[in-house]
C-alpha positions in Angstrom: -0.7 11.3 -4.9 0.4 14.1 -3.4 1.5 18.1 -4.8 2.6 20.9 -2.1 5.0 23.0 -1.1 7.4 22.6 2.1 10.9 24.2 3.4 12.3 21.5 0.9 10.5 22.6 -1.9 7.8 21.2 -4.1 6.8 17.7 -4.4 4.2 16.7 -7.4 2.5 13.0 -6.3 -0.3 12.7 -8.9 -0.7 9.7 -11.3 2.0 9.7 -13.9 1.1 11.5 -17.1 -1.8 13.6 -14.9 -1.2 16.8 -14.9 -2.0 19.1 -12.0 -4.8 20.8 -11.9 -4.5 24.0 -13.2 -6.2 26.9 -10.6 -7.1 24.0 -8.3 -8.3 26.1 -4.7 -6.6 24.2 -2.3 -9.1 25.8 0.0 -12.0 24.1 -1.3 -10.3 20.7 -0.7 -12.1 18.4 1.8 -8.9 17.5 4.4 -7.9 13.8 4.4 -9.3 12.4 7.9 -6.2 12.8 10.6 -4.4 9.4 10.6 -4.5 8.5 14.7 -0.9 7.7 14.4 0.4 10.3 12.8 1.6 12.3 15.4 3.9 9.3 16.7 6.1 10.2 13.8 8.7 12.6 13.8 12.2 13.8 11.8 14.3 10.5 11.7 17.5 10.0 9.6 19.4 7.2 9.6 22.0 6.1 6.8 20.4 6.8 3.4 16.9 7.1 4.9 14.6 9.9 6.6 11.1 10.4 7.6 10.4 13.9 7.0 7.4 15.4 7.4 5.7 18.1 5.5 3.2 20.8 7.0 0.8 20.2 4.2 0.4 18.7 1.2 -2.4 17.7 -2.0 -3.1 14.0 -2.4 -5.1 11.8 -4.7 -6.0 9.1 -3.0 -6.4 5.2 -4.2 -9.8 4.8 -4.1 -10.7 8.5 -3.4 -10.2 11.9 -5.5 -7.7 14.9 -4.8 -7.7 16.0 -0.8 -5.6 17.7 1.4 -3.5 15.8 3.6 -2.4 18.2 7.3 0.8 17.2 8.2 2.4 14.2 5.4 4.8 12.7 6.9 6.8 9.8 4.1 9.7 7.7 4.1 12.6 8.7 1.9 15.8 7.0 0.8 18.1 9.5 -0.6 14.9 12.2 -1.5 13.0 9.2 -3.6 10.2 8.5 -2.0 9.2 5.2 -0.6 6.4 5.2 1.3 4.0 7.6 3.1 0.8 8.3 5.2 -0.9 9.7 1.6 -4.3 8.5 0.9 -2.7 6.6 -1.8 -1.0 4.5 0.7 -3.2 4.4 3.5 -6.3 3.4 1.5 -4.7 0.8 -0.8 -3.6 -1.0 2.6 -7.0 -0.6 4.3 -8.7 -4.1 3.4 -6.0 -5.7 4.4 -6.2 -4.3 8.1 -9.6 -4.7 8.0 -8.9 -8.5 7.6 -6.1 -9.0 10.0 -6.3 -11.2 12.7 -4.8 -13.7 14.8 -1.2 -14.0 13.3 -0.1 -11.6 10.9 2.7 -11.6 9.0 3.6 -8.4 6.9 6.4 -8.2 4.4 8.0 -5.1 4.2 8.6 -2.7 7.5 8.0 0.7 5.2 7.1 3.1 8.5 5.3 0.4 10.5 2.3 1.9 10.1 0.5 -1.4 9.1 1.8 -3.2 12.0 0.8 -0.5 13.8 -2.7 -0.5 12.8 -3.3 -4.4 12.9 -1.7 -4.0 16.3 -4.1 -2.3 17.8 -7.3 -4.6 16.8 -8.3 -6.3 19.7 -9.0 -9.7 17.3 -4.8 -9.6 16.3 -2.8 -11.5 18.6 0.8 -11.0 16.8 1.8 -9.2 14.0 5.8 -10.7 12.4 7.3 -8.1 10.2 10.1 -9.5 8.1 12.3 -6.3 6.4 15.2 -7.3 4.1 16.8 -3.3 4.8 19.2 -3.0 8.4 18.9 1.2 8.2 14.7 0.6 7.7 14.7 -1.3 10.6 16.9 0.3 12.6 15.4 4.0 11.5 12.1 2.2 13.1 13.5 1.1 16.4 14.9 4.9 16.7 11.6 5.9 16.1 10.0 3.6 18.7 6.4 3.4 17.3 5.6 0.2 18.3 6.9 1.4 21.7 4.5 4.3 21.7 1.1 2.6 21.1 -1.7 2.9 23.5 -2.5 -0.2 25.6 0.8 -1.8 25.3 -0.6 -2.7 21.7 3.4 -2.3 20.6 4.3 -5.9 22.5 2.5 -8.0 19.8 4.9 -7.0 17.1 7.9 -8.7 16.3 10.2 -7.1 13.4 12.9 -10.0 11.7 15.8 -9.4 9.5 14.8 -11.5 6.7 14.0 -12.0 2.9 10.1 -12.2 1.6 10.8 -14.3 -1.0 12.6 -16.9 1.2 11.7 -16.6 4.8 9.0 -19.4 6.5 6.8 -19.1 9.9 7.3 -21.2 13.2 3.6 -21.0 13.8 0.6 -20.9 11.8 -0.6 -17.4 9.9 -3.7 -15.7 9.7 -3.2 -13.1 7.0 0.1 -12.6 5.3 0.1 -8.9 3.7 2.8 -8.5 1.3 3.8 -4.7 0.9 7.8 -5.1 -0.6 7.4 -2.6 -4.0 8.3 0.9 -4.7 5.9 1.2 -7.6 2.4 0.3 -7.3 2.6 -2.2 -10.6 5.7 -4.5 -11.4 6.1 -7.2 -14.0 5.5 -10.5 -12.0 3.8 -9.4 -8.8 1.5 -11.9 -8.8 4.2 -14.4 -9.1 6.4 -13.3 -6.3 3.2 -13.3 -3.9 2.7 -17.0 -5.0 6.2 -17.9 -4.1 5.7 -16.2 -0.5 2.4 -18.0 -0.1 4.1 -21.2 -0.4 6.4 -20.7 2.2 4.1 -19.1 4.0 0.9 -20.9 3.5 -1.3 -18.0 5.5 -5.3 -18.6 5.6 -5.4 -15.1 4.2 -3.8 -12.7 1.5 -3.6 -9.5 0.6 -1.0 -7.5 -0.9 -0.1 -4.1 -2.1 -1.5 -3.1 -5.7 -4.0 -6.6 -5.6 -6.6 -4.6 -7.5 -4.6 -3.5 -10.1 -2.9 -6.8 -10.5 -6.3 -8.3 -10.7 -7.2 -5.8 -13.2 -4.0 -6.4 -15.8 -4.9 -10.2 -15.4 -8.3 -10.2 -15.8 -8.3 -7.5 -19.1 -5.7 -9.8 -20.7 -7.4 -12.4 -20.2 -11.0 -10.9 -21.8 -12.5 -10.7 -18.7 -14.4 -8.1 -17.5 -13.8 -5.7 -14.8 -17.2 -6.9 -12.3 -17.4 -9.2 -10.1 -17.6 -12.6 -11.5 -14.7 -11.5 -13.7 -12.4 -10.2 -11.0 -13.7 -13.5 -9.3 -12.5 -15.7 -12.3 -9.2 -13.9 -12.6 -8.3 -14.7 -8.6 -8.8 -18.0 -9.0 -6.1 -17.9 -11.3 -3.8 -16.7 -8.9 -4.1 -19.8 -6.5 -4.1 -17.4 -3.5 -6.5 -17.3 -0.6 -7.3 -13.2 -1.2 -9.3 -11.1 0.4 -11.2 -8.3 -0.1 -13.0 -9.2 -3.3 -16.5 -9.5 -0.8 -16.2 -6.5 0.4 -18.7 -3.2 -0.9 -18.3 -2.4 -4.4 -15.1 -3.9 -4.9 -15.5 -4.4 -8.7 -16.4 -0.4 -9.2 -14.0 0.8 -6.9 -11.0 -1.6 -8.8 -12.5 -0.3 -12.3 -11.5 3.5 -10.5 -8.3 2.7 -9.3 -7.3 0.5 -12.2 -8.7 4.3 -14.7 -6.1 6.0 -12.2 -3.0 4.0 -10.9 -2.8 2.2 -13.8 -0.9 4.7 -16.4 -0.2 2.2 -19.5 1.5 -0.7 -17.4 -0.5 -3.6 -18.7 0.4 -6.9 -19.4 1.7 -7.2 -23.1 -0.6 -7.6 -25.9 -3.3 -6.4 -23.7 -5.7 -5.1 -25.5 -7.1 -2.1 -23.5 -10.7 -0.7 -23.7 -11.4 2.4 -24.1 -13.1 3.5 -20.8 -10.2 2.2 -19.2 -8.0 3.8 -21.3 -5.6 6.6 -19.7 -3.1 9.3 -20.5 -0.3 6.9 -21.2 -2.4 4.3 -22.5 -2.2 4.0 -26.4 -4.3 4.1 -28.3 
């Protein structure tokens, strides 16, 4: 997450229960790599929400360690934070763009940043964004980002009024990438995604926090954290997902699950101890 100061004072972004570094040279950081977007976002404030950006800020990311991150820009609604271009949130949405082609259909409108990005792969022929919030999407279409990417990239996306949990496609879908929680972890994630997949019925998922959903399910359930157990525990889910092929998957969810996780397993998990964390007990 993310710790630095701005002309709106100090914002603390690590893992809950992590403290901050005490004497940490911000110096000596290696700078999180420039997002090529980022400078297509600038002050917007509609209604209860703002983008605001910050000159510079300290971020742990999701899969990598504590960085520096030159500008931050994030989302707010009434000063909570509910998204931003943090490692944390640009790297646990990375698979999922790396997958996206064809038809994609993206729940949640956040900054637009991951239509954005799936936009501009040549193999993406649409991208439908489906945002429950009028002042989200209307802060976007005042910020015009879809309107300001190279190649005319922008046309392919399509942004609907509409609820996740209810709305269904008038053509087939590629990937669906649902991305509709403030926390990284809540109580029947897994669930909600299977009730979008069945209106939905995409070839593809992948949603926001799938590794550390995995990981709650699978440690529950006795399984370990590799590769035929993470394996074992998505068949469970009856979802198409994606990503578990991809390069270390297992070690890299054993990392985030040791970070992100912060106590919130499923009840009468019983937790092992090298996946224990601060808020864990014991």
């Amino acid at each position: 997450m993310i710790f630095g100061a701005s002309d709106q004072g100090q914002r603390a972004f690590l893992p809950p229960g992590v403290p901050i570094p005490e004497g940490i040279d911000i110096d000596s950081l290696p700078v999180m790599p420039r997002d090529p977007l980022i400078d297509l976002y600038r002050p917007v404030q509609l209604g209860s929400w703002a983008l605001y950006r910050a000159p510079m800020v300290v971020c742990q990311g999701y899969w990598s360690g504590i960085q520096r991150a030159e500008p931050m820009v994030a989302l707010l609604r009434r000063n909570a934070m509910w998204m931003s271009l943090s490692p944390l949130e640009t790297e646990s949405q990375r698979i999922g763009i790396q997958f996206a082609r064809g038809h994609v259909v993206i729940f949640g409108l956040g900054m637009g940043w991951a239509a954005a990005h799936c936009a501009l792969k040549s193999e993406v022929e649409r991208v439908t964004v489906v945002e429950l919030d009028d002042e989200v999407i209307a802060l976007n279409a005042a910020l015009d980002l879809f309107g300001q990417l190279p190649g005319g990239a922008g046309a392919k996306v399509q942004v609907i009024h509409g609820d996740a949990l209810e709305w269904t496609p008038h053509a087939p879908v590629d990937l669906l990438m649902p991305d509709i929680w403030l926390d990284m972890v809540s109580w029947e994630r897994a669930e909600e995604v299977h009730d979008m997949q069945a209106n939905v019925r995409a070839a593809m998922v992948y949603f926001w926090g799938q590794e550390l959903e995995l990981a709650r399910h699978a440690v529950k359930a006795g399984q370990a954290l590799d590769e035929a157990g993470l394996a074992a525990t998505a068949a469970t889910f009856d979802l198409p997902l994606v990503g578990l092929d991809t390069p270390d998957y297992a070690a890299r969810t054993r990392r985030v699950t040791q970070a992100w996780m912060n106590g919130r397993w499923l009840e009468g998990t019983l937790v092992p101890p090298d996946l224990r964390g601060p808020l864990d007990s014991v």
